[in-house]
TORSE-673480 format. One line per field, with one value per residue: z, x, y of N, C-alpha, C in turn; residue in three letters. Coordinates in steps of 0.05 Angstrom, whole numbers, plus 5000, padded with zeros to 4 digits. Each point is the difference from the previous one (the first is absolute). Example, Ala and Ser with C-alpha at 12.3 -4.5 7.8 and 13.67 -1.06 7.14 Angstrom:
REM TORSE-673480
nc3 <- 5156:4986;
nc1 <- 5264:4993;
nc2 <- 4886:5021;
cac3 <- 5000:5001;
cac1 <- 4982:5016;
cac2 <- 5024:5024;
cc3 <- 5000:5014;
cc1 <- 5018:4985;
cc2 <- 5024:5022;
residu <- ALA:SER;
//
This chain:
REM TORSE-673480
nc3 <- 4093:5010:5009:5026:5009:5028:5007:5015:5004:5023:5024:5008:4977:5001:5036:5010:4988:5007:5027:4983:4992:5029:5001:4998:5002:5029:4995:4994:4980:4978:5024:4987:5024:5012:4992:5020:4982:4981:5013:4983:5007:4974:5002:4985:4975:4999:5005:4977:5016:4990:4999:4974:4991:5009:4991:4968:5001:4994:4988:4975:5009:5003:4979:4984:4999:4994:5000:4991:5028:5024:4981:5003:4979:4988:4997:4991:4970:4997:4968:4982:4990:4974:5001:4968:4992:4985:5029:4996:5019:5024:5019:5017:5007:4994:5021:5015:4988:4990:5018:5020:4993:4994:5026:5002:4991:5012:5027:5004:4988:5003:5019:4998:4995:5031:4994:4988:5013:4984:5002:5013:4983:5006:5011:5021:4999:5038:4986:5015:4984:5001:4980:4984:4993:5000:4971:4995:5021:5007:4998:5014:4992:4979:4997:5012:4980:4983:5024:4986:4976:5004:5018:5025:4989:5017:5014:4987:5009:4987:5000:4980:4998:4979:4992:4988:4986:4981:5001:4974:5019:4985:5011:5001:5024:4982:4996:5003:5021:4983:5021:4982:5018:5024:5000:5019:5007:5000:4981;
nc1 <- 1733:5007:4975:4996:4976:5005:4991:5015:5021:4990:5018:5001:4988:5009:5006:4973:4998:5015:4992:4971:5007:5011:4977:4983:5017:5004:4975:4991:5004:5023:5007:4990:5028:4972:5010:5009:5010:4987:4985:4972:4976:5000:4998:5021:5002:5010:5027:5005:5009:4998:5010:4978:5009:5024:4994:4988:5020:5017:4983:4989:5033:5003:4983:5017:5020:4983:4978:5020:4989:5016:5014:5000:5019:4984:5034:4990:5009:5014:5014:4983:5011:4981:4973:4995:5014:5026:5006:4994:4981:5015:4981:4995:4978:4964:5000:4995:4982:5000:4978:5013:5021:4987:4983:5035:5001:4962:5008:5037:4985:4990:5009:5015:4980:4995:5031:4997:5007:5009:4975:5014:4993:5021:4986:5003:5014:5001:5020:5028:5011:5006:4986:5025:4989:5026:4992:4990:4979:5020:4990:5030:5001:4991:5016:5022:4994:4998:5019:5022:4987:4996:5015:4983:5003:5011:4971:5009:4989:4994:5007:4974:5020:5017:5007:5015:5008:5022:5029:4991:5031:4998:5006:5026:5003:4987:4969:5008:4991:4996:4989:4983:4980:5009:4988:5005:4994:4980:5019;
nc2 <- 6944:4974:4999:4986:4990:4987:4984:5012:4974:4996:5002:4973:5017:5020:4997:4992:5022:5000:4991:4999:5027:4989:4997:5017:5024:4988:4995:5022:4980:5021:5030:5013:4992:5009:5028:4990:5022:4994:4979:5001:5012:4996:5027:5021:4983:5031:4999:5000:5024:5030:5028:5012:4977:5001:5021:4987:4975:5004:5033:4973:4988:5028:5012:4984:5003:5033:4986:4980:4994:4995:4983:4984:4985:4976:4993:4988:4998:4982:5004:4992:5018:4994:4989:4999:4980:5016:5008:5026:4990:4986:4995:5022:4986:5008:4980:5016:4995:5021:5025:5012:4986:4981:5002:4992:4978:4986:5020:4983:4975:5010:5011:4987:4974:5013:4999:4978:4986:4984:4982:4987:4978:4986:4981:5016:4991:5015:5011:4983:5010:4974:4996:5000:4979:4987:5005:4983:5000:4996:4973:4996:5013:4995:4986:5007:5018:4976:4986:5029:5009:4965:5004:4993:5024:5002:5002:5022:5020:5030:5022:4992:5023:4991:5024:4987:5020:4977:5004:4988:4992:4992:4973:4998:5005:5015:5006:5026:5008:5019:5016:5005:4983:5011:4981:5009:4980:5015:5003;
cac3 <- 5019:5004:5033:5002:5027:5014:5045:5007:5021:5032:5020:5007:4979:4982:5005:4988:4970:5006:5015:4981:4976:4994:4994:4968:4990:5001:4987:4964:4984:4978:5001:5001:5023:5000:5024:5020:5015:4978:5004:5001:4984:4979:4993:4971:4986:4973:4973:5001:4999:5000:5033:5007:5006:5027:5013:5009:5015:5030:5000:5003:5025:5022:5011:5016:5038:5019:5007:5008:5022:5004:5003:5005:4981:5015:4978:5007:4974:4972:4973:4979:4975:5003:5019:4995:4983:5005:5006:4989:5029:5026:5014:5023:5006:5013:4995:5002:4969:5007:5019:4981:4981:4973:4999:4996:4967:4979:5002:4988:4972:4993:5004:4974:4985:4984:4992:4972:5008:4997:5032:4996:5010:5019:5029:5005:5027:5007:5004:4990:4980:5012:4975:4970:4986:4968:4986:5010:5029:5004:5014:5025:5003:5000:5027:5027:5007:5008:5018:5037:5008:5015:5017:5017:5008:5023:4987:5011:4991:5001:5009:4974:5011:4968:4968:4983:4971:5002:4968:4998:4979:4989:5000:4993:5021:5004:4996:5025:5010:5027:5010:4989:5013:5020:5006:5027:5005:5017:4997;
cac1 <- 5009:4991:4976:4969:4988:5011:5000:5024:4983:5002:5004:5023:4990:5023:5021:4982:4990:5029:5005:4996:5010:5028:4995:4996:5016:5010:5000:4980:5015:4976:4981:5012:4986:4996:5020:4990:4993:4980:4979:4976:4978:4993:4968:5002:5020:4999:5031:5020:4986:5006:5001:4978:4977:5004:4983:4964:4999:5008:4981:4978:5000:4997:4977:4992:5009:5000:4978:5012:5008:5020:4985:5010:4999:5021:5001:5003:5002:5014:4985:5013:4975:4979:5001:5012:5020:5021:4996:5010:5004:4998:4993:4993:4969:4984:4973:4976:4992:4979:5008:5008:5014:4985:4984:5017:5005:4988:4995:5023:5007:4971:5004:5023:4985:4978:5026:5012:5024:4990:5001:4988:4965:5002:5003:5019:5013:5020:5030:5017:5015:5026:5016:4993:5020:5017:4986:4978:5011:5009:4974:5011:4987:4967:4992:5005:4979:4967:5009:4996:4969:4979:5012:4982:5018:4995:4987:5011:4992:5010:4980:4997:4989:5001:5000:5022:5004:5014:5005:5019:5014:5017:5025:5011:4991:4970:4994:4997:4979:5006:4978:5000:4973:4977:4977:4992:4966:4992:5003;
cac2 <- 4980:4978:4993:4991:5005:4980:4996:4985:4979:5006:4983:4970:4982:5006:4987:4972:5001:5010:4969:4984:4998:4992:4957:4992:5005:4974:4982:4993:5005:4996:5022:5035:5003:5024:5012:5001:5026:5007:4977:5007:4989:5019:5002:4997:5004:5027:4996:5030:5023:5013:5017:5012:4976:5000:5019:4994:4972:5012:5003:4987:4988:5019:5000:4973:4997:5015:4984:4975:4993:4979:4972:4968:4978:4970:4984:4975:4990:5003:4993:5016:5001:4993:4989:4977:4995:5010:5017:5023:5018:4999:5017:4993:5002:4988:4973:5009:5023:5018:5014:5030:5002:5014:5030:5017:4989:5015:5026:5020:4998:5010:5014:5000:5004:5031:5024:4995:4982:4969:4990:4965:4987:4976:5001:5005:4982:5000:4981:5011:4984:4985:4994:4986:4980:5015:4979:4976:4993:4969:4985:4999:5033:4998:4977:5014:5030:4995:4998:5019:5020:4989:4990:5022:5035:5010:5025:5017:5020:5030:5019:5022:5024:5020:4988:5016:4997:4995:5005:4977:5006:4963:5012:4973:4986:4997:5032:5011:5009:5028:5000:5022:5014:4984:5011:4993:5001:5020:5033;
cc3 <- 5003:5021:5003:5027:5015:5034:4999:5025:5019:5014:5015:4966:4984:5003:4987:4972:4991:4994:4982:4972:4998:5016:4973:4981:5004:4990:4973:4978:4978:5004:5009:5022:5004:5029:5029:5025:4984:5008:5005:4985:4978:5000:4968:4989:4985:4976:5000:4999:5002:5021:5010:5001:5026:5030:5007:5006:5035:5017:5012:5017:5027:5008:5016:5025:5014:5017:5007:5029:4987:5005:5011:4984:5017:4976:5012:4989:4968:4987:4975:4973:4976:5027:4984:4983:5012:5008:5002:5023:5019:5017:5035:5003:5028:5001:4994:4972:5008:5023:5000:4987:4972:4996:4995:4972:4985:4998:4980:4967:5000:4998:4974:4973:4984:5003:4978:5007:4985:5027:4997:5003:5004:5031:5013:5028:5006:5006:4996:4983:5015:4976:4968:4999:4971:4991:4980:5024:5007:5019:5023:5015:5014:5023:5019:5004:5014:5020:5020:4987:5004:5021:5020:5009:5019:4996:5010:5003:5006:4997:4970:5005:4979:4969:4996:4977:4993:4970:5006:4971:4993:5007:5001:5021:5005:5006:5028:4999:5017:4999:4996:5007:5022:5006:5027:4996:5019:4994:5002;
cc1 <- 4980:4989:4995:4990:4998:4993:5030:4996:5021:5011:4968:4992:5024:5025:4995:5007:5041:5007:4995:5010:5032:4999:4994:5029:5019:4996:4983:5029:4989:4986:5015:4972:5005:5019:4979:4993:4986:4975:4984:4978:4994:4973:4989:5028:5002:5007:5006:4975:5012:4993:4972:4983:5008:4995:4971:5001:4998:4977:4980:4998:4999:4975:4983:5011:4994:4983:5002:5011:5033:4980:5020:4999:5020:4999:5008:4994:5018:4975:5017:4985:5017:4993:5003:5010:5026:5002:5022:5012:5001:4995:4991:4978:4997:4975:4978:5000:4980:5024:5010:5022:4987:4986:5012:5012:4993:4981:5015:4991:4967:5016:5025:4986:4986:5017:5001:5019:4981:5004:4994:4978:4998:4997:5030:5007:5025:5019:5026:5016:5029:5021:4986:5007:5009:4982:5025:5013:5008:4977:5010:4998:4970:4992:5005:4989:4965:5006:4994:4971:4988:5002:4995:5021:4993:4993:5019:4981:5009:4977:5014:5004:4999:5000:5029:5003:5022:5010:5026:5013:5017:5034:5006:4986:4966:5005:5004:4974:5002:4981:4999:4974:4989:4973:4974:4971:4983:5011:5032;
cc2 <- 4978:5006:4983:5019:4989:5003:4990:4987:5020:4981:4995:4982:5006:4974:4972:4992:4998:4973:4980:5000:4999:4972:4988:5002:4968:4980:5003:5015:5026:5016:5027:5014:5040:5005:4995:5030:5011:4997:5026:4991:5023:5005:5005:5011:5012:4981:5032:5014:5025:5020:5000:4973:4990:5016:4998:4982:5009:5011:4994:4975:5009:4999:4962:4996:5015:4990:4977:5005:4973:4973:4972:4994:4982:4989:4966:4971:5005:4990:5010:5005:4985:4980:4971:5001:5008:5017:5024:5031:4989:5017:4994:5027:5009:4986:5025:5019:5024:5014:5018:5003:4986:5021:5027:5012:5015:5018:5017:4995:5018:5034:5009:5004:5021:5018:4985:4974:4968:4992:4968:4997:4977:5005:5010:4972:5013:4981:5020:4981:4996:4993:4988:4977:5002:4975:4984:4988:4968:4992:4996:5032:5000:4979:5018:5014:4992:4978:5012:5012:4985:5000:5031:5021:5015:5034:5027:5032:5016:5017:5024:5026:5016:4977:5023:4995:4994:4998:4976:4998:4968:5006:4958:4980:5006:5034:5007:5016:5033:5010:5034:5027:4983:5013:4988:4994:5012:5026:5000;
residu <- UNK:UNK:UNK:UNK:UNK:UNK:UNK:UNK:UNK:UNK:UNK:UNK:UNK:UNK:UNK:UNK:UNK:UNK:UNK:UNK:UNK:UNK:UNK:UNK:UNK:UNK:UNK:UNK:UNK:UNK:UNK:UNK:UNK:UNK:UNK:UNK:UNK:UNK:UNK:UNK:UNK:UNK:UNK:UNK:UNK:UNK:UNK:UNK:UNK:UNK:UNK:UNK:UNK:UNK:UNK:UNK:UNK:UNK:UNK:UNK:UNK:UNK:UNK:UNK:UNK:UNK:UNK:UNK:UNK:UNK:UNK:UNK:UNK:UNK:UNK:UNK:UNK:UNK:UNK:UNK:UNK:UNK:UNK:UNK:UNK:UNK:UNK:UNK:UNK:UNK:UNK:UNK:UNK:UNK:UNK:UNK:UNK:UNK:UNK:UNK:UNK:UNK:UNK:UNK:UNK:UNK:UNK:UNK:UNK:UNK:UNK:UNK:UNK:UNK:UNK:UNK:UNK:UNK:UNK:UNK:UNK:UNK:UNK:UNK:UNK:UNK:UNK:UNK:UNK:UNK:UNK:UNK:UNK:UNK:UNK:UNK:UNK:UNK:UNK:UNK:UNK:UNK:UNK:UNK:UNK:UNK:UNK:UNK:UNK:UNK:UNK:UNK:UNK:UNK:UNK:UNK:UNK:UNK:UNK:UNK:UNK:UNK:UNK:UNK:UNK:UNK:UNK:UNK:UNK:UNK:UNK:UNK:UNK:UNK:UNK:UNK:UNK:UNK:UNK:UNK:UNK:UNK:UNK:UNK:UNK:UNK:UNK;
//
């Protein structure tokens, strides 16, 4: 099965995060906008994995939340990667870098790591992904999008309490997302 590892957003950021990605949906042409009951922040991305690598994923993320108290993330910024050129991910942030959702990150990728899992070595930046643009993106697209992300988002936050494991499956209208291991922070 397809994973990743994921914070799912929380009310009043979830509704926020809701609210904006069916403005954008109004007006930015030219994007394979992500299901709006989906919205989380990935912490890592398996791809397919099988029963027993899903078990030490699982595992070796346990032992990271058992210790992880509930945190605040405020998201309160779009962007997109790259950060230049054409860009490939839309997304909704947060200003602030560091804290304990990277500290979260990259507790979970250290910990993956020493079971055997490839772990990124790029900086991790929390975000959730809002959407794709289909390439090559019309410049009337591209205009609107860097419009509304300049343009000041009213900060929303939620209160981190888990990580769930989620197996995703493609389907015509964008992958669905089922939530296959929660895992509570603090135990």
């Amino acid at each position: 099965m397809r994973c990743f590892l994921a914070v799912p957003l929380r009310e009043p950021a979830l509704g926020a995060a809701q609210r904006t990605l069916a403005q954008l949906r109004e007006k930015v042409d030219a994007v394979r906008w992500t299901r709006p009951e989906t919205l989380h922040i990935t912490v890592h991305f398996f791809g397919n994995v099988d029963d027993a690598e899903f078990a030490r994923a699982v595992d070796a993320a346990m032992r990271v939340v058992g210790d992880t108290p509930p945190f605040e993330l405020t998201l309160d910024t779009l962007g997109a990667f790259p950060e230049r050129g054409s860009p490939r991910v839309l997304w909704l942030g947060t200003s602030v870098e560091g804290g304990d959702m990277t500290a979260l990150a990259l507790r979970c990728r250290e910990a993956l790591d020493r079971v055997g899992f490839a772990v990124e070595a790029r900086p991790f930046r929390a975000h959730c992904t809002l959407g794709r643009p289909k390439l090559p993106w019309a410049a009337e697209s591209r205009a609107a999008w860097r419009v509304i992300a300049t343009n000041r988002l009213d900060s929303s936050a939620f209160t981190a309490d888990a990580l769930v494991m989620y197996e995703s499956t493609p389907s015509r209208g964008g992958a669905v997302y089922t939530s296959r291991q929660l895992l509570p922070f603090g135990g």
